[in-house]
N, C-alpha and C positions, 0 to 999 in steps of 0.2 A: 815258611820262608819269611824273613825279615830283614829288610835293609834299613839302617837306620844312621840316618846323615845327619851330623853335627858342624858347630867350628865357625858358622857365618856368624856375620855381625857388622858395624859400621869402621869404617876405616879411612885415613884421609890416602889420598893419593901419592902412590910410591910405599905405602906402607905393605904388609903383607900380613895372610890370615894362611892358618890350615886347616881345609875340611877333614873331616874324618868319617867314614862308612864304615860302621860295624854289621855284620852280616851273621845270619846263624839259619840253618836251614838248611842247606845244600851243600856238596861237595866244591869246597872253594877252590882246591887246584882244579877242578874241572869247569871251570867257570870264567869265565872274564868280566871285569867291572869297568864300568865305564862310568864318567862324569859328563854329566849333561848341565845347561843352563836355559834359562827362559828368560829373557829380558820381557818389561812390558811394551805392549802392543807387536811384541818379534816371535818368530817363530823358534820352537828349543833345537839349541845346536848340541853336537858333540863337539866336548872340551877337552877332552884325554878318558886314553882306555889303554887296560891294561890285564895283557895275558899271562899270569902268573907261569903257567903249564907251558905256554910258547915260548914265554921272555922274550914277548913284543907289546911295543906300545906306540900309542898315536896321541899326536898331540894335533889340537887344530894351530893352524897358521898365526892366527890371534893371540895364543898364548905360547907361544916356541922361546924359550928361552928366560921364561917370568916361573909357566907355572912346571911342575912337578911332579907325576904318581909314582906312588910306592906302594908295595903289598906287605900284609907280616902272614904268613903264612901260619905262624903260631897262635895269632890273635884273629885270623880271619879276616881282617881289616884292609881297605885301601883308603890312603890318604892321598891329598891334594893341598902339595905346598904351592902356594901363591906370594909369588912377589912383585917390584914395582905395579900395583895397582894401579890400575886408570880406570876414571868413571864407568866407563864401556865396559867395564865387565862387573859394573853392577845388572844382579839377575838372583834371581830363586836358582838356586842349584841343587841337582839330583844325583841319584847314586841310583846304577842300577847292575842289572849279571843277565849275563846270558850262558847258555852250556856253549864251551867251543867247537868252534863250525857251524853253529846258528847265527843266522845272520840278525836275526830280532830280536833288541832286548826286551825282555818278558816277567823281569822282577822291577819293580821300581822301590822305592824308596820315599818318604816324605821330602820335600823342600828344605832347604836352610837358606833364608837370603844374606845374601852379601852385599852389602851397599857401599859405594867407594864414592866419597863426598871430594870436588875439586879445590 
């Protein structure tokens, strides 16, 4: 199994980036991906997730309206469009899958950081 998250980088604020999770390994319609992030000295939240198979997704309150997921079902992939940027959502961010109806995500992904400069 392999999740492999792309896309971060430095960016000034209001600007916008897209993460991209490419995934291979597992039954992607059976699966749900989710976007995590770490801020330093914070604990990692959920960002957005998304149930391909439900065609449901959660966005956290923090990013309702900036940020974005989408799946390609052809490409195995969930992305993570981001816009208006604010500092604060400078963080390492994860890609990760869980099977649907597990509540724990159980595949993670390497970091990609995002740094959004004020």
């Amino acid at each position: 199994v392999q999740l492999q998250a792309s896309g971060g980088g430095l960016v000034q604020a209001g600007g916008s980036l897209t993460l991209s999770c490419a995934t291979s390994g597992f039954t992607f319609d059976a699966h749900d991906v989710g976007w995590f992030r770490q801020a330093p000295g914070k604990e990692r939240e959920a960002v957005s997730c998304i149930s391909s198979s439900a065609g449901t997704i959660y966005y956290a309150d923090s990013v309702k309206g900036r940020f974005t997921i989408s799946s390609d079902l052809a490409k195995n992939t969930v992305s993570l469009q981001m816009n208006s940027l604010k500092p604060e959502d400078t963080a390492v961010y994860y890609c990760a899958s869980r099977r649907v109806g597990v509540h724990t995500y159980y595949y993670w992904g390497q970091g990609t950081l995002v740094t959004v400069s004020s």
